[in-house]
N, C-alpha and C positions, 0 to 999 in steps of 0.2 A: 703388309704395311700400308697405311693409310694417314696421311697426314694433308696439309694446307698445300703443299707442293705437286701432288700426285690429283690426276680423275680418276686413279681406277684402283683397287685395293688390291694388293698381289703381295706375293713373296718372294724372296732372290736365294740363290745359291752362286757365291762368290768364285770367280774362274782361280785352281789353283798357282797363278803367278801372285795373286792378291794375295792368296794366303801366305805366301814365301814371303811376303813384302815387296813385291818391284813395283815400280811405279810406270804403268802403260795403260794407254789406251787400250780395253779390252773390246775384243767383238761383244757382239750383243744381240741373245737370241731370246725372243720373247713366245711365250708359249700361250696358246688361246684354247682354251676349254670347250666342248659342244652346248647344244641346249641341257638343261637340266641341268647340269654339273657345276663345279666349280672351280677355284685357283689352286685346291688340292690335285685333282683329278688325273694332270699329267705331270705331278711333278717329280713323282717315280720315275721319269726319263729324263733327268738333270745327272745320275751318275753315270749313265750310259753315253751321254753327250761329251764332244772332244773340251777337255777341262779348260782352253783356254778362252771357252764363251763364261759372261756372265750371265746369268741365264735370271728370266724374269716371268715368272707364273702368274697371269693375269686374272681379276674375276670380273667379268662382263656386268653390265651398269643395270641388267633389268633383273630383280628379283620375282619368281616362279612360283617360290615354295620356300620350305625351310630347308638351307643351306644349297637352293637349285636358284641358279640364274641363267640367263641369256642376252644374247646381243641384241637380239628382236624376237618380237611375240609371234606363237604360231597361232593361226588361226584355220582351227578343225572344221571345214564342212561340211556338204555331202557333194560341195563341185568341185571339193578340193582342200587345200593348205593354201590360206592366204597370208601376204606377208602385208605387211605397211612400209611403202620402200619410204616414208617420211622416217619411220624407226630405224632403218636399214643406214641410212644416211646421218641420222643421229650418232648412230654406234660407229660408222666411220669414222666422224669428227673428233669423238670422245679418243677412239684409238689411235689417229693422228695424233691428236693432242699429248697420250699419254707417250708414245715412241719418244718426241720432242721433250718431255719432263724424265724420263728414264735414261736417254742420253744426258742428259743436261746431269745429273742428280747423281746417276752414278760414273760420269765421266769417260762414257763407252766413244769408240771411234766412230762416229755419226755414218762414218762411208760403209760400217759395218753390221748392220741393221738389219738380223733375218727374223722372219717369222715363220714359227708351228705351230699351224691351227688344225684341230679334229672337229669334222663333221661340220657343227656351226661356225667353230673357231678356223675352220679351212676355208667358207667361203668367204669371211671377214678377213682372211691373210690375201687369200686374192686380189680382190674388192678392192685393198689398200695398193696392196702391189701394182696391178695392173693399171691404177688410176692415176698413182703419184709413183711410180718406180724412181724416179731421186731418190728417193726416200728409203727403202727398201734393197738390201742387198740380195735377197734372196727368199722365196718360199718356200717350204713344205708342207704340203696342204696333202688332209691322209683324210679319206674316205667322207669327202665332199663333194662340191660342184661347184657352175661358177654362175651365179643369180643372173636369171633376165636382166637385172636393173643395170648389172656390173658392165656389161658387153656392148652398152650404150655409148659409155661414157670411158671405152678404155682410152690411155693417152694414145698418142699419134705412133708412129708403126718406128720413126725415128730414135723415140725414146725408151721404145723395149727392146731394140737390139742387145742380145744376149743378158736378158735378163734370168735367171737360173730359177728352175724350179722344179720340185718334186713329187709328184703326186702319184698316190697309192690308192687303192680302194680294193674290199675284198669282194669276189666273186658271188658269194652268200650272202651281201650283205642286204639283210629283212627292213634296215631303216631307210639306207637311201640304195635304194637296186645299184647293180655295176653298170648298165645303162647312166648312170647320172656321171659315172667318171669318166665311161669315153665317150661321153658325149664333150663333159670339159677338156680329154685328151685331143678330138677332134678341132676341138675350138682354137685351142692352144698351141696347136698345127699350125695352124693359119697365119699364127704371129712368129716376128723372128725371136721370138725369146728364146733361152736353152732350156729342153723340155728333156725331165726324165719321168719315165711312166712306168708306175710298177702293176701288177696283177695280183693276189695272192688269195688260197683256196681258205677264206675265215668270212667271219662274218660283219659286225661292226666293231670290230674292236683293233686292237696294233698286233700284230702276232712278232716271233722272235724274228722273221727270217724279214720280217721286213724293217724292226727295230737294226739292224745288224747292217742293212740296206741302206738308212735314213743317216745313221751314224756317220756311217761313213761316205756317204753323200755330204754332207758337213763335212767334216773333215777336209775333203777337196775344196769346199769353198774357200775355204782359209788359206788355201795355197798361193793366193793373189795378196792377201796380206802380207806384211810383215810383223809378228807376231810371235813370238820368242815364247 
């Protein structure tokens, strides 16, 4: 969906109390795509998610390719992957922006605000989390990290207390090594947020044991709501 009211083009899958007809504020879990991909990508994990999110599948503002985007452009060289944290910061704003138009638009509980982001879409759940957590109920961030740029500018040590999140990375994984997850798991130590860390023997992709993991990881967040 794409119109005058939205910055970022996505899909939804209605929480089943909306489809009985009650009238509540629904949690609101927004889903973030990696590089290359798009707002299809994860949204085969909307029937496995606990039904009373409205769940919101996002496609990141920078196009790649045909039907491939991203949050920021990689840049290949021989010293390395460079980012432009100017782009980095762009795509913040933009996702800021959109949270604040998705609650507003679909009438979600603003206090109930989680994000799943994969790969690129996990360091940009971070990124948002860590920097503005008012904002943000909760993350799950699966086989990502957490950008130099983010770690600068996290909020004060005050406003992370028990901020929930869940990160996974596989052991195998050929795109961002398992070095990049506990090195974030290490980092994320440091703060008083609620840290859960998972490990699992795959490679860059979600496998079931840890779908099954994430689920119901959710699920407990919801348990501080009231949510019928």
């Amino acid at each position: 969906m794409q119109d005058a009211e939205f910055s970022l083009f996505h899909h939804t899958a209605l929480p089943k109390s909306a489809e009985d007809g009650e009238k509540q504020k629904p949690p609101l879990l927004i889903l973030l795509h990696g590089y290359g991909a798009n707002e299809d990508d994860l949204f085969s994990l909307a029937p496995f998610v606990d039904e009373r999110f409205f769940i919101v599948c996002v496609r990141a503002p920078i196009r790649i390719g045909m039907g491939s985007y991203a949050w920021f452009r990689l840049g290949f060289t021989p010293e390395g992957i460079l980012i432009d944290p100017n782009e980095v910061e762009a795509a913040r704003q933009t996702l800021r922006q959109f949270v604040d138009e998705a609650v507003t638009a679909y009438h979600a509980d603003p206090k109930a605000v989680f994000l799943l982001g994969f790969s690129q879409g996990a360091m940009m759940s971070l990124d948002l989390a860590l920097r503005e957590p008012s904002l943000i109920a909760g993350v799950a961030a699966l086989s990502g990290r957490i950008m130099p740029t983010s770690s600068e500018r996290f909020a004060p040590a005050d406003e992370l207390i028990g901020l929930p999140i869940f990160m996974a990375h596989g052991t195998s994984d050929p795109v961002l090594p398992i070095g990049n997850g506990r090195s974030a798991r290490d980092q994320l130590r440091e703060l008083p947020i609620s840290l859960t860390y998972r490990e699992y023997e795959m490679g860059h992709e979600i496998c079931e044991q840890e779908l099954r993991d994430l689920t119901e990881w959710l699920t407990l967040q919801l348990s501080q709501f009231t949510i019928h």
